[in-house]
C-alpha positions in Angstrom: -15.2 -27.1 22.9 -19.0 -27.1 23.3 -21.0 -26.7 20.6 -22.6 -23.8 21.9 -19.7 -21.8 21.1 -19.3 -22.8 17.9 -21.4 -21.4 14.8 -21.7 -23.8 11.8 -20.1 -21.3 9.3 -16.8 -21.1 11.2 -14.5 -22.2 8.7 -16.6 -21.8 5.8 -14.8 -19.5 3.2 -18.1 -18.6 2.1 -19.1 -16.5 5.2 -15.9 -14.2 5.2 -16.3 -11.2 3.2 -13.9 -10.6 0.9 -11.4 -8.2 1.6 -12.0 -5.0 -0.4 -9.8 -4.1 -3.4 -8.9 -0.6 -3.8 -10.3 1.1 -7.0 -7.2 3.4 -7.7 -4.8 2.1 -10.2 -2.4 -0.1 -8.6 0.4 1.4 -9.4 4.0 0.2 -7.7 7.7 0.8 -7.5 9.9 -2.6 -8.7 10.3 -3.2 -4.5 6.6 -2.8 -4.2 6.0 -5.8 -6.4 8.8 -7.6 -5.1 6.8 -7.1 -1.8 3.4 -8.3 -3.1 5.0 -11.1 -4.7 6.6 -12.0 -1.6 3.9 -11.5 0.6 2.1 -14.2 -2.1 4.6 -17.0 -2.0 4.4 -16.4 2.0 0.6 -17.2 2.1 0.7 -20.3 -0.4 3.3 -21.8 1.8 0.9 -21.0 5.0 -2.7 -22.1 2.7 -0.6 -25.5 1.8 0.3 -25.9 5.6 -3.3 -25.7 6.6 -4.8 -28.0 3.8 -2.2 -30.6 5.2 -3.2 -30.1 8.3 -7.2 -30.5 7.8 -7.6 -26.6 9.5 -10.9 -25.5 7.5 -11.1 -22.3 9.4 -7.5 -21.4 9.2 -7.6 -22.5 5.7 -10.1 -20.1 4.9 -8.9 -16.8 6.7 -5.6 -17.5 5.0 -7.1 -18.2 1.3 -9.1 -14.6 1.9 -5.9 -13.1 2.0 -4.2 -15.6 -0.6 -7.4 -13.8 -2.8 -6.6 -10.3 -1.9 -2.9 -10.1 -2.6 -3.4 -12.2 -5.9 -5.6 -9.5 -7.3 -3.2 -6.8 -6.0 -0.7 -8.6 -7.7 -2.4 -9.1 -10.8 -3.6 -5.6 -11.0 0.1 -4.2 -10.4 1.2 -2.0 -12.7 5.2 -1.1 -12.5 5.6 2.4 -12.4 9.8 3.9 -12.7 10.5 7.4 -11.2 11.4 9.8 -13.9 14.5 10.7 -14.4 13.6 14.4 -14.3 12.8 16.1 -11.2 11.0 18.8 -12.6 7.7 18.1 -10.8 5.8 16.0 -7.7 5.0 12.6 -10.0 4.7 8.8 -8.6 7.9 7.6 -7.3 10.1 10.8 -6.4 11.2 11.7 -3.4 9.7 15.2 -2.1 11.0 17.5 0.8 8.4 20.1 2.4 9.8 23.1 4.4 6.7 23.5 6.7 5.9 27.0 8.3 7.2 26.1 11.4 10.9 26.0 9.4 10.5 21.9 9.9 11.4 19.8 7.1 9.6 16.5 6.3 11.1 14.5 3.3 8.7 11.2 1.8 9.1 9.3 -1.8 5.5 8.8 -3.0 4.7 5.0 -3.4 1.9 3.0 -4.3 -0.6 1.9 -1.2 0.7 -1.2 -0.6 4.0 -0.1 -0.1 3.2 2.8 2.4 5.1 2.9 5.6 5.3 6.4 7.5 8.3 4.6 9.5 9.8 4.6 6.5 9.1 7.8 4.7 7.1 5.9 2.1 3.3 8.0 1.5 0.6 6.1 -0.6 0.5 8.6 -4.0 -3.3 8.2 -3.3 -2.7 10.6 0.2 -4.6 13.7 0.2 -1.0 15.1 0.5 0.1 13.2 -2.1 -2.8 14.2 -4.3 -2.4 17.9 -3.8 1.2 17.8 -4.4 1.4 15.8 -7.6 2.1 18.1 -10.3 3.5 20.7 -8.6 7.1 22.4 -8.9 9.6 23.5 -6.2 9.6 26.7 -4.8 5.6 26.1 -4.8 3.6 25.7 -1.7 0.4 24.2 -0.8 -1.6 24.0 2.7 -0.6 21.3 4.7 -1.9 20.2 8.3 -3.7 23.5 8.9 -0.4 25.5 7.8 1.5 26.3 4.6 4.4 24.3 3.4 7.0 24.9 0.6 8.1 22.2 -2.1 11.8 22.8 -1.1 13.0 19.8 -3.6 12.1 17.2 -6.0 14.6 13.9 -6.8 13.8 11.0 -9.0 
């Protein structure tokens, strides 16, 4: 490749910026630290591959991310659902009857482990948020419309 294309910091771990590190409490279900410790193991295998290789830029993308998910990791803080279900709290399982008689059932996770395909909202979701507290039979304002806490499981 011609040197023209190529700037002198490619590959230099200095010159990525660090990837930023949320500043809520990193709190996470037992399968949301399986995930983060996974997802670590995954990228030491992939950061040993590249020093063996001699790939400096790989190397370096891959240890920004090695970075990132150690600090997740060590900042992860194992939260169980309750066994009551007496209110909206980190790890249960809500169901919403919106006004259009629609139902939407999530468990609230920590941000890592968010997946809408799954049904898993960050607790740190401003639906999340307004919810956490609350009983069933309440309601809150949700998407422009009202919705009722229909049901809370641990």
């Amino acid at each position: 490749m011609s040197r023209a294309f190529v700037r002198e910091s490619d590959g230099d771990a200095g010159e990525l910026p660090e990837r930023p590190v949320s500043t809520h409490p990193n709190f996470v279900t037992p399968r949301g630290l399986a995930a983060i410790e996974a997802r670590v193991r995954e990228l030491e295998a992939q950061r040993h591959a590249a020093r063996e290789a001699g790939d400096v830029s790989q190397r370096a993308h891959i240890e920004r991310d090695w970075r990132y998910w150690n600090a997740r990791r060590a900042s992860a803080r194992v939260v169980e659902p309750a066994a009551t279900a007496s209110r909206v709290r980190f790890g249960t399982r809500v169901t919403l009857r919106l006004a259009s008689g629609a139902t939407q059932v999530f468990r609230l996770v920590g941000e890592d482990e968010a997946d809408a395909a799954q049904g898993l909202l960050s607790w740190v979701a401003p639906l999340a948020q307004s919810l956490l507290g609350r009983h069933s039979g309440e309601s809150d304002s949700f998407q422009g419309g009202e919705a009722e806490i229909v049901s809370i499981e641990p």
